[in-house]
N, C-alpha and C positions, 0 to 999 in steps of 0.2 A: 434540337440543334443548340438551342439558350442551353440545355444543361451540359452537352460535351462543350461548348465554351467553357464553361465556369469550371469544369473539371481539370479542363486543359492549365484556365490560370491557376488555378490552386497547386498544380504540378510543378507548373516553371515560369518561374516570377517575370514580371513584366522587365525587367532588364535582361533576361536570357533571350527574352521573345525580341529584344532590339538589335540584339548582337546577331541571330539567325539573318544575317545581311545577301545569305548567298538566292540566287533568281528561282528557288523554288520552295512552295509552301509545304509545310510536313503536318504531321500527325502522330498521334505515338501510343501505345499500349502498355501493360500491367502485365503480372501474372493473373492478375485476377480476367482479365478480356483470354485467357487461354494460352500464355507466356510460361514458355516451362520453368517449374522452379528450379534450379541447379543445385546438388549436394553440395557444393564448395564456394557459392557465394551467398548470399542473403537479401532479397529482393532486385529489382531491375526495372529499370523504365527505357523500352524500346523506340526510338525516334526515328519517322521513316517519311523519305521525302517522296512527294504525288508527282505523278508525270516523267521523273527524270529517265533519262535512257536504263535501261535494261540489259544484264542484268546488275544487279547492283553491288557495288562494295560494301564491306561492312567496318566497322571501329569499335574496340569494346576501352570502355574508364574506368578505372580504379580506383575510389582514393588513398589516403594517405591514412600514417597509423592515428589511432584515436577517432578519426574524423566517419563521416556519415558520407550515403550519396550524393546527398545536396550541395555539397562542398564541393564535385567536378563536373553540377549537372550542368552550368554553363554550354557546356562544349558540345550536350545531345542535339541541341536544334540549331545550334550555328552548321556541326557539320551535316545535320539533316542539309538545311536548305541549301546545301553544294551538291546534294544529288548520294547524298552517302548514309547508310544505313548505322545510325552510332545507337551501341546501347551504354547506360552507365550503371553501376551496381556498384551494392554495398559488401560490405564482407560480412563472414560467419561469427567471426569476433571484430572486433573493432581494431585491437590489438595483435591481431595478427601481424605475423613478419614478412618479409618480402616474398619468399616462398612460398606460401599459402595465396598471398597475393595472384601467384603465379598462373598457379593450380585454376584461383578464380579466374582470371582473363581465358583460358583455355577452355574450361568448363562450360562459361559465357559464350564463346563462340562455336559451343556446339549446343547450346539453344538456341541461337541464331540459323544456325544451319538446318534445327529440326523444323522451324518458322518456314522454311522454304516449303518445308512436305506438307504441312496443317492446313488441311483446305478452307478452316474458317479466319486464316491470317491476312491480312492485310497487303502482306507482301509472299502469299501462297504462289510459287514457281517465278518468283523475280529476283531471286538472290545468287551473285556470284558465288558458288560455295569453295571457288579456290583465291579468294581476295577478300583477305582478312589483315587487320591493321588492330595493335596493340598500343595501350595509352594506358600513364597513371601520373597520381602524383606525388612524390614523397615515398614512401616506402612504396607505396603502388608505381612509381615510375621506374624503383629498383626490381621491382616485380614485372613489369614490362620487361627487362634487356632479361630478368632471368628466362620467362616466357618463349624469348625470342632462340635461345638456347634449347631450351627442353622440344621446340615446333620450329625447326626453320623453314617448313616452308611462308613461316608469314611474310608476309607482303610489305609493312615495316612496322618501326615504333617509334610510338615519341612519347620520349621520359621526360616527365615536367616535375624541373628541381627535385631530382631521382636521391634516393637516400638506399645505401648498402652498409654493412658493416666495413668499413675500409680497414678495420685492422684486420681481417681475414681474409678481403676479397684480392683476390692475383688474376693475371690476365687472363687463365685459362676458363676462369668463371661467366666471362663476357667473349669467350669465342666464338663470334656467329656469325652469319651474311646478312643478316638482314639490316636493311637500310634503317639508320637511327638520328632520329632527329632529339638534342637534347636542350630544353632552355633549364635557365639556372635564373637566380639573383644576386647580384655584385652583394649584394648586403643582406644574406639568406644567414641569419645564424641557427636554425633548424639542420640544414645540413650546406653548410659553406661549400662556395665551389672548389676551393683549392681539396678538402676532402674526400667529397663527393661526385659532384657534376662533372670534373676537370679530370679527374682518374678513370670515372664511364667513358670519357671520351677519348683517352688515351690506350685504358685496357680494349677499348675496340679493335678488332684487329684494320691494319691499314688499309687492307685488300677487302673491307665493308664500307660500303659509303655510309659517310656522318657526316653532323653539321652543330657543332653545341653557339649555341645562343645564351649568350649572358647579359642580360637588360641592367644596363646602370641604374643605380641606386637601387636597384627590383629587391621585393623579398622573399620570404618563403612563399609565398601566396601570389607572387607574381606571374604563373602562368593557371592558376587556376580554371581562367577564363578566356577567351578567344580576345579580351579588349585588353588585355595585359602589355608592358612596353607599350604604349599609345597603339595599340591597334594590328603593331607587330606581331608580335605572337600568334594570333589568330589568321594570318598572311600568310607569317612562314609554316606553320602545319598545314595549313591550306594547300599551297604549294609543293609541301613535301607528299601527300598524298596523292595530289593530280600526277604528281611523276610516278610515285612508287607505286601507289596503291590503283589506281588508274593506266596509268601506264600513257599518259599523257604526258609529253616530254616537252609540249609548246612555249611555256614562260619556266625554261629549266634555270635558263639565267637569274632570273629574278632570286634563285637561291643564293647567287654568286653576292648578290647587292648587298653593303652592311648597311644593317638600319643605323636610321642616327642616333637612335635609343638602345645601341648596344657598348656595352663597355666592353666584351669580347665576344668575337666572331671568327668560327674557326673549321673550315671544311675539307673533304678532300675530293671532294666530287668534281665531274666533269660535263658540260652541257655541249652538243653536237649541235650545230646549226642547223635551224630547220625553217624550211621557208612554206609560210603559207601558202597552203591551196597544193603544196608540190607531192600528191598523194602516191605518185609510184616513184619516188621519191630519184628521180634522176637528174634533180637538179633545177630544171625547168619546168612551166605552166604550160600544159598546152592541151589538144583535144585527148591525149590518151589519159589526161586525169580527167578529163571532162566522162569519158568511158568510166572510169573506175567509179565518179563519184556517179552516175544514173544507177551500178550495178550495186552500190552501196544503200541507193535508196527502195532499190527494187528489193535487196534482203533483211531491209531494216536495220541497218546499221549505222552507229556512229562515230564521228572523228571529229576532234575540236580541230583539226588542220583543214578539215572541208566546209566549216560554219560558218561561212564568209560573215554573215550577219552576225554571227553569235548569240543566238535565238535558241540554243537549245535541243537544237532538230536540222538536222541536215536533208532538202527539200528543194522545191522546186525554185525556191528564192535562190538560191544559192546556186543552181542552174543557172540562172540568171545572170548573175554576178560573174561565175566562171563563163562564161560566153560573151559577158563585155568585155573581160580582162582579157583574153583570145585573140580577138577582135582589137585588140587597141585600145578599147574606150573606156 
């Protein structure tokens, strides 16, 4: 046990481990623990959260040109412990352009999908293998929206301070549906947003929900990390995933909110009111969700709408709960 500690910190520094803030604890693997090596990235550290519902979403990271995996490992155990399957990799050249980037997140997430069949994996038959989420940063976040083209069915992406060649890129480059979440930095001279970040968000087509996040004074290195913009950045990915990638629509709003730490904030999305507990969704609480949610627990299944406690697990507490609220009390 002392030695998987020690191996763990030596992985991911004691400030990645503070940021993983979400309610479940993870773990994570190598290619060396039986992690397929991919032809089109270059190593990979798989982060996988213990206990969460089933089955699980996944998220692949990219970084940025020149840079190493260390530089976006940040984000494997923050999103681990929200219940999400993130891996982060390097690339086959460092130098690589967006494009190969590409190829890498793709690649990635069909070693993630093999992880499902590998009986000696950790998360052997727990993986959603149709909810998959793309991320990078820098050239790797240009490599996200191209990703998101070459595979729509991804689930989404978020490009963190995304770098494309803008003298060549037109809109037909960024044609795609998938939901994109972009942050930037007001004072990024790596790749400025008015070149960069502000043009991804524009070449999106209208009819894709986006959201570009631009953190005042932020810089190239301002979403690195889930603690970037005072703690925003790591909220609104959070967020954008429990919607898209989840398919959990309960704090859709909270997309809607601008942080006080953005100098621009810009979306087109739309959030449906949803009222807790309202699981056959007609409007009102009454014994026919109280029906829904017994046969939800009799099939093992989950809903942050039926979590009254928000524990995790939807049970007999929460029976409880709905049957006072019935009741009046």
């Amino acid at each position: 046990m002392v030695k998987v500690l020690i191996s763990i910190l030596f992985a991911v520094n004691i400030f990645s481990l503070l940021l993983a803030d979400g309610p479940y604890d993870f773990w994570l693997i190598y290619e060396s623990d039986g992690l397929r090596n991919g032809p089109y990235y270059s190593g990979a550290t798989l982060y996988y959260p213990i206990n969460a519902p089933e089955p699980l979403a996944s998220i692949v990271i990219v970084p940025g040109y020149g840079m190493v995996e260390a530089s976006i490992q940040d984000w494997g155990p923050f999103f681990a412990s929200w219940g999400i399957i993130a891996m982060t990799i390097g690339t086959n050249n460092p130098y690589d352009f967006p494009e190969e980037r590409a190829e890498a997140l793709l690649d990635a997430i069909e070693t993630i999908k093999q992880e499902d069949g590998r009986i000696n994996s950790p998360v052997y038959g727990k993986i959603d293998l149709n909810s998959f989420a793309v991320s990078g940063w820098s050239m790797g976040g240009g490599g996200a929206q191209l990703a998101a083209v070459m595979e729509p069915t991804l689930k989404a992406v978020i490009a963190l301070c995304p770098w494309l060649d803008n003298w060549v890129l037109e809109p037909d480059d960024l044609n795609h549906s998938v939901p994109t979440l972009i942050f930037s930095g007001q004072y990024d001279v790596n790749a400025p947003p008015y070149l960069h970040a502000n043009i991804h968000y524009n070449y999106t087509p209208s009819t894709t929900d986006k959201l570009l996040f631009e953190v005042e004074y932020g810089d190239h290195y301002v979403a690195n990390g889930p603690d970037g913009g005072s703690g925003y950045i790591g909220d609104r990915a959070h967020e954008w995933l429990k919607k898209y990638l989840l398919d959990d629509f309960s704090n859709c709003e909270l997309l809607l909110e601008v942080p006080p730490t953005a100098s621009q904030y810009l979306t087109n999305i739309e959030c449906d009111s949803i009222i807790q507990g309202d699981l056959n969704g007609d409007g009102v609480i009454d014994i026919l969700d109280l029906i829904v949610l017994v046969n939800m627990i009799l099939d093992g299944e989950y809903s942050i709408i039926a979590d009254w406690n928000e524990d995790g697990v939807v049970n007999i507490l929460d029976i409880i709960i709905y049957k006072n609220i019935i009741l009046g009390n």
